[in-house]
C-alpha distance (Angstrom), angle and dihedral (degrees) to the residues before:
residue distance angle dihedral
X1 . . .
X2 3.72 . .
X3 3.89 99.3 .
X4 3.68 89.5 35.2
X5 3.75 81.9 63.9
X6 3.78 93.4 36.9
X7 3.91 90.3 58.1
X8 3.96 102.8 38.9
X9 4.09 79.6 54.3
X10 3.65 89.7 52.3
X11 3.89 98.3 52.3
X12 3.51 85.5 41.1
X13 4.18 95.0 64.2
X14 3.35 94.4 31.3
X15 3.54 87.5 57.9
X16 3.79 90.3 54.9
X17 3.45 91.2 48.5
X18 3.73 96.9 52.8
X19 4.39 89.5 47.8
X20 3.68 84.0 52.8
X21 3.67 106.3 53.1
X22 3.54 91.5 47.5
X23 3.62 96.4 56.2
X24 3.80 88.3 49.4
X25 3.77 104.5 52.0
X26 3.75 99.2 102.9
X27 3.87 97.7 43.4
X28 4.51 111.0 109.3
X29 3.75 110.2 -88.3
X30 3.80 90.5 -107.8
X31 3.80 98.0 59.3
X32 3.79 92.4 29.8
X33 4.26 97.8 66.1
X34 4.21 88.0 39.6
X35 4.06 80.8 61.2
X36 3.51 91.7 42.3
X37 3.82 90.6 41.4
X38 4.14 90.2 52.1
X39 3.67 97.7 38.5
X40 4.11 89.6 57.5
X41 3.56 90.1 53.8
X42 3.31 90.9 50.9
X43 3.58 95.4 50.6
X44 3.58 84.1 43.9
X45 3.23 95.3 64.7
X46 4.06 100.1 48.3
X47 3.50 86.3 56.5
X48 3.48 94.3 49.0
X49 4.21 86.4 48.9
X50 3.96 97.1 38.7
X51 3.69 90.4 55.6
X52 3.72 93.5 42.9
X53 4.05 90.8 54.4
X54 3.82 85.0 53.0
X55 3.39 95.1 52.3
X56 3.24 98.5 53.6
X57 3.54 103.4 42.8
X58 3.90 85.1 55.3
X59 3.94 88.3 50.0
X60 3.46 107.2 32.7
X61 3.88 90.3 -128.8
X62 4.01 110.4 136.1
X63 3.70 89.3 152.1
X64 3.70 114.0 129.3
X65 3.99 118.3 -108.5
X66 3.85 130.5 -129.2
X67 3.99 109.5 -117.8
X68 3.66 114.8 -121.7
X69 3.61 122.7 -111.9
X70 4.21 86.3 -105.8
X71 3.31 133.3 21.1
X72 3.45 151.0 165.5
X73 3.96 114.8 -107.8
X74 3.73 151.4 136.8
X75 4.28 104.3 -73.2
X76 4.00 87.4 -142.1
X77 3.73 84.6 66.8
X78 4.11 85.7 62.8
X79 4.03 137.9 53.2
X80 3.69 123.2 -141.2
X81 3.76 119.4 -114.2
X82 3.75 99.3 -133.5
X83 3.00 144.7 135.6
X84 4.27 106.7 -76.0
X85 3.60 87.2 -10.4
X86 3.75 120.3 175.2
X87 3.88 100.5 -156.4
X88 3.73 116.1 133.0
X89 4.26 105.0 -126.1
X90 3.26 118.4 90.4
X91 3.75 119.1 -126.6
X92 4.09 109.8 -120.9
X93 3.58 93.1 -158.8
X94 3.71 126.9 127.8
X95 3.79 105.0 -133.1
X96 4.00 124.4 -166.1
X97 3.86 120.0 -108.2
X98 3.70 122.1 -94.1
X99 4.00 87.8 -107.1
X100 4.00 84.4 71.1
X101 3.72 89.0 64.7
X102 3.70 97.4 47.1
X103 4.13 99.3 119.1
X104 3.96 84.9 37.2
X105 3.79 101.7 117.3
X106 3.99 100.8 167.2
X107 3.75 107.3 135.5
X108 3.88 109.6 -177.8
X109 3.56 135.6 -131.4
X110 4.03 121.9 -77.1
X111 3.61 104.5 -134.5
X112 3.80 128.3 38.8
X113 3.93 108.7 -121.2
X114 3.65 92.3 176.3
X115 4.32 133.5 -4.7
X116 3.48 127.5 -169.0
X117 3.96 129.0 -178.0
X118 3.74 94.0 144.2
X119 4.30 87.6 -124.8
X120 3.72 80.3 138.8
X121 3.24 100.7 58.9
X122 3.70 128.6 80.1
X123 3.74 121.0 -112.0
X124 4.03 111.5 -98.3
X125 3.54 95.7 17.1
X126 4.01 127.9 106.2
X127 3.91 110.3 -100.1
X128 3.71 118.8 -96.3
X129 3.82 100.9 -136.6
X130 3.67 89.6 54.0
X131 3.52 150.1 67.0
X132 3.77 147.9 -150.1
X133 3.91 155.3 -152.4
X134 4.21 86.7 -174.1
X135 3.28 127.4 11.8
X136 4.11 146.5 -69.6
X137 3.43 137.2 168.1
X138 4.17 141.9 -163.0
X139 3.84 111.5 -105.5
X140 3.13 137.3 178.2
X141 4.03 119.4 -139.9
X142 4.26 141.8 -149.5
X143 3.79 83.3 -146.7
X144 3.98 110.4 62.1
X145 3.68 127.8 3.2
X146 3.86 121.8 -100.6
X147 3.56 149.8 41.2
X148 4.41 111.5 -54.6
X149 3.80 124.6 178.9
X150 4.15 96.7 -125.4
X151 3.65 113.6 -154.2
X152 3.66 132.3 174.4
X153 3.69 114.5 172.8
X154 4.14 147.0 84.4
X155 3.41 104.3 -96.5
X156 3.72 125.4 70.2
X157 3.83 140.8 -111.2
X158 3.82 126.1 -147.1
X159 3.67 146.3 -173.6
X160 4.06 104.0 -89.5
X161 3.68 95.5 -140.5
X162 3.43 125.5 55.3
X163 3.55 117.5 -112.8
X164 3.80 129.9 -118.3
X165 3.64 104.0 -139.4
X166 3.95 123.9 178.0
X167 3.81 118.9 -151.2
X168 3.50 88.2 -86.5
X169 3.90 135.6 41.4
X170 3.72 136.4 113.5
X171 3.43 134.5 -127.8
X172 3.92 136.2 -152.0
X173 3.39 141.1 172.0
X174 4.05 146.0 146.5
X175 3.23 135.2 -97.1
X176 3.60 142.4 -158.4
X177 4.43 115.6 -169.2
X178 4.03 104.6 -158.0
X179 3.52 140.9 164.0
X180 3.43 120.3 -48.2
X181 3.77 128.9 -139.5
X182 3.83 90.2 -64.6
X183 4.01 84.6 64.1
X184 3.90 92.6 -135.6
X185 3.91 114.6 67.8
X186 3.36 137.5 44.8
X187 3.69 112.2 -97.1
X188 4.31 97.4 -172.1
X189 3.74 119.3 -137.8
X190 3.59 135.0 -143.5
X191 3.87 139.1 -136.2
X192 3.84 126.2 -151.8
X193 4.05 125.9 -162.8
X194 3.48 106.2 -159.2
X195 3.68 154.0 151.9
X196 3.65 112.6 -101.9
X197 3.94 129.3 -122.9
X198 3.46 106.2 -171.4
X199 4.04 107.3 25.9
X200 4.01 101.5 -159.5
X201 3.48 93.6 47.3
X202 4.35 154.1 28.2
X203 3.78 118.7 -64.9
X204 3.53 104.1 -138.7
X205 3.57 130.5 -155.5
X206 3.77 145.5 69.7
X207 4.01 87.4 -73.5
X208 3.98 102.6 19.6
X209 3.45 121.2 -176.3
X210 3.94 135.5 22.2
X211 3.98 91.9 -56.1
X212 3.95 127.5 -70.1
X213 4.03 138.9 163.2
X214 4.23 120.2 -81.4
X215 3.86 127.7 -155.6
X216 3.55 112.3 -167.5
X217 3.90 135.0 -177.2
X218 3.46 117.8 -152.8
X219 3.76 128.1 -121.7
X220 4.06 80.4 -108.6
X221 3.72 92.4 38.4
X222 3.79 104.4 -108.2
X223 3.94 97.1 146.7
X224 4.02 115.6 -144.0
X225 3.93 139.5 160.4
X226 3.48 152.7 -153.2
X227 3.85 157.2 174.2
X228 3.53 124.2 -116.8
X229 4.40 119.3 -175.0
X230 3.32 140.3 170.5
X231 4.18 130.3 -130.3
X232 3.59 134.0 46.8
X233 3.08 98.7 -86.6
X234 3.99 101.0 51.5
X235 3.52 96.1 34.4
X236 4.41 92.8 88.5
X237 4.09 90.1 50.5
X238 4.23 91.3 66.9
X239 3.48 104.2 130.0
X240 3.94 132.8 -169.6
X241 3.62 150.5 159.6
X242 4.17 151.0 149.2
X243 3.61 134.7 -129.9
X244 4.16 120.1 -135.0
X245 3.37 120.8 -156.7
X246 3.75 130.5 111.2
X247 4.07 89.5 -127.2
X248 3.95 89.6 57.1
X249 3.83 93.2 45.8
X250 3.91 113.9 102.1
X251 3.86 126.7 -121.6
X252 3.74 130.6 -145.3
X253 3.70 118.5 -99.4
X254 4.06 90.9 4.4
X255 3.80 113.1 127.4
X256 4.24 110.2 -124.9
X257 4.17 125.6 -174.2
X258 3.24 110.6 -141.2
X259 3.88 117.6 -168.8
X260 3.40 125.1 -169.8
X261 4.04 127.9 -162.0
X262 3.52 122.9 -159.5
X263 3.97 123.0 -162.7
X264 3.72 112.1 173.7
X265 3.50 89.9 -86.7
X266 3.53 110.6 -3.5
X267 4.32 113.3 81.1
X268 4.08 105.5 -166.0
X269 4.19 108.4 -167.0
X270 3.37 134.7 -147.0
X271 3.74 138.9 -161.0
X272 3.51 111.3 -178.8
X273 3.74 106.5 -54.7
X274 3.78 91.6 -29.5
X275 4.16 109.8 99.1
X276 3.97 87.6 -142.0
X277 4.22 95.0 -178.7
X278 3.55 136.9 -0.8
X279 3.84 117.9 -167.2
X280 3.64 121.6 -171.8
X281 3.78 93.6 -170.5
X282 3.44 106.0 38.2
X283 3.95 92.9 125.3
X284 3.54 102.1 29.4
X285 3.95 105.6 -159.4
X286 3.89 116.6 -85.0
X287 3.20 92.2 13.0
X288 3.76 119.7 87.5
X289 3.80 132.9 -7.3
X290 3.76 123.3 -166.2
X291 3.78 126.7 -128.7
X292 3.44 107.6 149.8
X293 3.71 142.5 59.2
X294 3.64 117.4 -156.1
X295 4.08 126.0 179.3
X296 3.91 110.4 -158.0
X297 4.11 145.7 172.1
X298 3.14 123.6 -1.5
X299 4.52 125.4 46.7
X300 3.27 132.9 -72.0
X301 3.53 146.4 133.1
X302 4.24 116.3 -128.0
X303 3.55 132.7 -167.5
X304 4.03 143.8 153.2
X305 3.59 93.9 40.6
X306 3.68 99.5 -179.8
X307 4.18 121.3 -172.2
X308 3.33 119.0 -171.4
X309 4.46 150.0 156.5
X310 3.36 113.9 -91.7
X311 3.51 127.8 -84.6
X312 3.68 115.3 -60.4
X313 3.70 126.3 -122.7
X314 4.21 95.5 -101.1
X315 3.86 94.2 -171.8
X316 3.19 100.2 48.2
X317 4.35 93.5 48.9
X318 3.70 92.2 39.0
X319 3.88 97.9 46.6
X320 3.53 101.8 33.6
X321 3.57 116.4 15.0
X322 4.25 82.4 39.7
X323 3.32 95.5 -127.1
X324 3.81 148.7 65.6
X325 3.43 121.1 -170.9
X326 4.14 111.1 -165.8
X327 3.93 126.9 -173.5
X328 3.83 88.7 -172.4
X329 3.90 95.4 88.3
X330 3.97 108.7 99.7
X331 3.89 138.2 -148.3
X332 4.28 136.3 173.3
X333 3.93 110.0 -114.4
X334 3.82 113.7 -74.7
X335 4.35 83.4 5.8
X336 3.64 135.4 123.3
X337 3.47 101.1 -162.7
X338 3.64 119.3 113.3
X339 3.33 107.7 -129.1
X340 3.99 130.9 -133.3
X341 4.10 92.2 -109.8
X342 4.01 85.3 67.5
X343 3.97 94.3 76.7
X344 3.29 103.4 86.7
X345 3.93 82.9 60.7
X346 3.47 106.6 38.8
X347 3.92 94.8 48.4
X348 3.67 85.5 51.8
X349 4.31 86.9 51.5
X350 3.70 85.2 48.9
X351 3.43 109.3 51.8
X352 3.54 87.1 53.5
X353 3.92 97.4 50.3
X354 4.31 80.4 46.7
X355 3.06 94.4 64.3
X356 4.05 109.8 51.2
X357 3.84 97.0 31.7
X358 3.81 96.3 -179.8
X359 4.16 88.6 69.0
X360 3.52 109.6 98.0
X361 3.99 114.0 -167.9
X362 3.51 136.1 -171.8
X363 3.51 124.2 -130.7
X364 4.05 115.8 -146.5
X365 3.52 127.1 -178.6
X366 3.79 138.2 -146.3
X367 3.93 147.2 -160.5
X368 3.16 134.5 -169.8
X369 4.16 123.1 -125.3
X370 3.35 102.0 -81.8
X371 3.71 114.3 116.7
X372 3.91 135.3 1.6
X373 3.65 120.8 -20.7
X374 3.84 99.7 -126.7
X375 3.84 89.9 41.0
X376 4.07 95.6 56.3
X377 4.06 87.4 41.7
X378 3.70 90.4 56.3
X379 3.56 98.1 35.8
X380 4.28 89.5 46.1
X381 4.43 83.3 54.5
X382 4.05 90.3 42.2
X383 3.84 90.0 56.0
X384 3.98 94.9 38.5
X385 3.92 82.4 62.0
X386 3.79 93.7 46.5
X387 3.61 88.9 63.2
X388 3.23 96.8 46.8
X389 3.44 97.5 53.4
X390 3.65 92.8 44.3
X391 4.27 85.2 52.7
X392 3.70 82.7 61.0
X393 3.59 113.0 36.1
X394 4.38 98.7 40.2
X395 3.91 102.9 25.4
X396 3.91 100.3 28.0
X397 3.54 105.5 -121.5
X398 3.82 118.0 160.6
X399 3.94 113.8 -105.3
X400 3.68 95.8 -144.3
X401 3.69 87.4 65.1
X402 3.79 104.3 50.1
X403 4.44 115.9 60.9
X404 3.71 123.1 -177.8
X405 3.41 138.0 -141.2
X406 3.93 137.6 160.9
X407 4.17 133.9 -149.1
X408 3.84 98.6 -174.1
X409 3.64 104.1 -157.5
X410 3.80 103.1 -28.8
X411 3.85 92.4 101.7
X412 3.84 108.0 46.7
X413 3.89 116.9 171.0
X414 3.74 92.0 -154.9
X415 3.96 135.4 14.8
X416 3.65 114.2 -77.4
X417 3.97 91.5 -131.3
X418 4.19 103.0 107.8
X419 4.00 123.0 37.9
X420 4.05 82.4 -109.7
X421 3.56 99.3 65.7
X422 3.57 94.7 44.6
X423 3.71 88.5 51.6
X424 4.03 82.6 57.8
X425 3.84 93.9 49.0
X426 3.77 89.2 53.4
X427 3.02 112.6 85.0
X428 4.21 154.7 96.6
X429 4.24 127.8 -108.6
X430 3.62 131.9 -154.4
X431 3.81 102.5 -156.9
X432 4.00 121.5 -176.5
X433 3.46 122.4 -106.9
């Protein structure tokens, strides 16, 4: 009975499969493998449920099962923690109060030069954006909404292209430590920014590349860095260090932020709202210039990786341009609470609004397309309200001077078509009244 079962289910899907690739011959390339892409989840997924029914109709067992830590799923199914995202799952994640943060002064980047959350990419398969010596692959996880590349291995995996960095940008994204290849313990990871020797492909070696700056986390968590350059003349200025304490030490399957702030040469470091380094000659002039971020040995799971211009100059586009338009303001998927990585911006916001306290400003936020209409517009006024009340309640700016408002989707600043222009289009303004 079971492989009748088994086989009518078969026939069935593959039925469905055939009736939908012939209706979706003469659809562009592009549009055509994000059908095909969605439709074998789909099918995926009835397989996955047919042969559970069976299963437990043969066993008796209709007892719910615990999801494992990673999996392999549809990425509807999941939001994206980001920042402003406008996924629909809710994050179930404690996260520490905004007082936590309070000697966090990270303020990120402008204008996204590059965003990743691998939402593009189909679950299983290696990320598009990126490439490899070993091996990775786009998960899904019970632990933290999203899409994450998962690796576990001893080689490394690195952005493709090279990246166009200016002499100042930050960068950010999460990360998840897990098991290593013995499936038990933590076995840390590490991260390189670097300048790249050989552009098409891996720079191997115990210091590849022309020179760059490492952050590793130990297989025990301990979190350290260092510099490593090329030529006689750079070769003196390596730098490098680690930082003990048990409330710096990484965990496995615990979600960190890290933030990174480049300077020319100075590289400032951030672990959650802990400043773990700060190097001011990192990149000594002349000698090495990053273009390339690379992820390697170890496991992990990453996510949210976020590139971006340095910080802009708030005064000067709130008070005399009129308005200030910031991307470093941060919410959970489908959330309107402003979460404890925003400090950095909003005390910068509300110093400014301290100190000329006849301005009044409005504070509008934005979504990208993602999702219903009406949801994102009421979810874009929701969040405009959060910051105003947190304006009020942590930084002591007066409520009769701040209004809200929110335009959900209606006004994007670029088209919602790649994970980094929806990371553009979310987003919150301060415009002067």
């Amino acid at each position: 009975m079971k492989a009748l079962v088994v086989t009518f289910l078969a026939f069935f899907l593959c039925g469905l499969w055939i009736d939908v690739s012939a209706q979706i011959i003469n659809v562009p390339k592009r549009v055509q493998n994000k059908v095909v892409n969605r439709v074998n989840h789909k099918i995926d997924r009835g397989i996955d449920k047919g042969l559970d029914a069976i299963e437990d109709s043969i066993t008796g067992n209709n007892k719910k099962t615990t999801t494992p830590a990673t999996q392999k799923t549809d990425p509807k199914q999941t939001g994206t923690t980001t920042a402003a995202s406008d996924a629909k799952v809710d994050s179930k994640q404690d996260q520490p109060a905004m007082q936590t943060y309070s000697k966090y002064d990270f303020v990120p980047g402008e204008k996204v030069i590059f965003y990743e959350d691998f939402s593009q990419d189909a679950i299983g398969d290696f990320p598009a954006l990126w490439n490899t010596n070993g091996s990775a692959e786009v998960v899904t996880t019970n632990l933290y909404p999203g899409n994450w590349m998962r690796f576990i291995m001893r080689e490394c995996v690195w952005t493709d292209a090279l990246l166009k960095l200016p002499d100042n940008y930050t960068i950010e994204y999460d990360v998840i430590p897990i098991a290593g290849e013995d499936k038990k313990n933590m076995a840390g990871w590490n991260m390189r920014l670097m300048q790249a020797r050989n552009v098409k492909s891996w720079d191997h070696g115990t210091v590849p590349g022309q020179g760059g700056y490492w952050f590793s986390v130990e297989y025990y968590g301990r979190p350290s860095y260092g510099t490593w350059l090329y030529g006689s003349e750079c070769e003196q200025l390596k730098t490098g260090s680690y930082k003990d304490g048990e409330e710096f030490k990484e965990k496995i399957n615990q979600k960190y932020h890290i933030a990174i702030w480049v300077q020319k040469t100075r590289v400032r470091l951030y672990q959650d709202q802990n400043k773990l380094f700060d190097s001011p000659k990192a990149f000594p002039t002349g000698c090495v210039k990053p273009d390339r971020l690379r992820f390697e040995e170890g496991a992990a799971m990453i996510s949210n990786i976020r590139i971006a211009v340095g910080a802009p100059d708030m005064r000067n586009k709130l008070m005399t341009e009129g308005k200030l338009v910031t991307y470093g303001i941060y919410f959970d998927v489908n959330k309107d609470v402003v979460k404890p990585e925003s400090y950095g911006t909003l005390k910068e916001i509300a110093a400014i609004l301290n100190e000329v306290p006849d301005v009044k400003v409005k504070i509008v936020g934005h979504t990208d397309s993602d999702g219903a209409d009406a949801a994102n517009l009421d979810l874009s006024k929701r969040r405009a309200a959060s910051v105003k009340n947190e304006l009020v309640k942590s930084f002591n700016v007066k409520a009769d001077r701040l209004v809200t408002d929110g335009l959900g989707e209606s006004q994007p600043v670029a088209p919602n078509y790649t994970p980094a222009n929806k990371a553009l289009n979310r987003r919150v303004e301060f415009i002067k009244m």
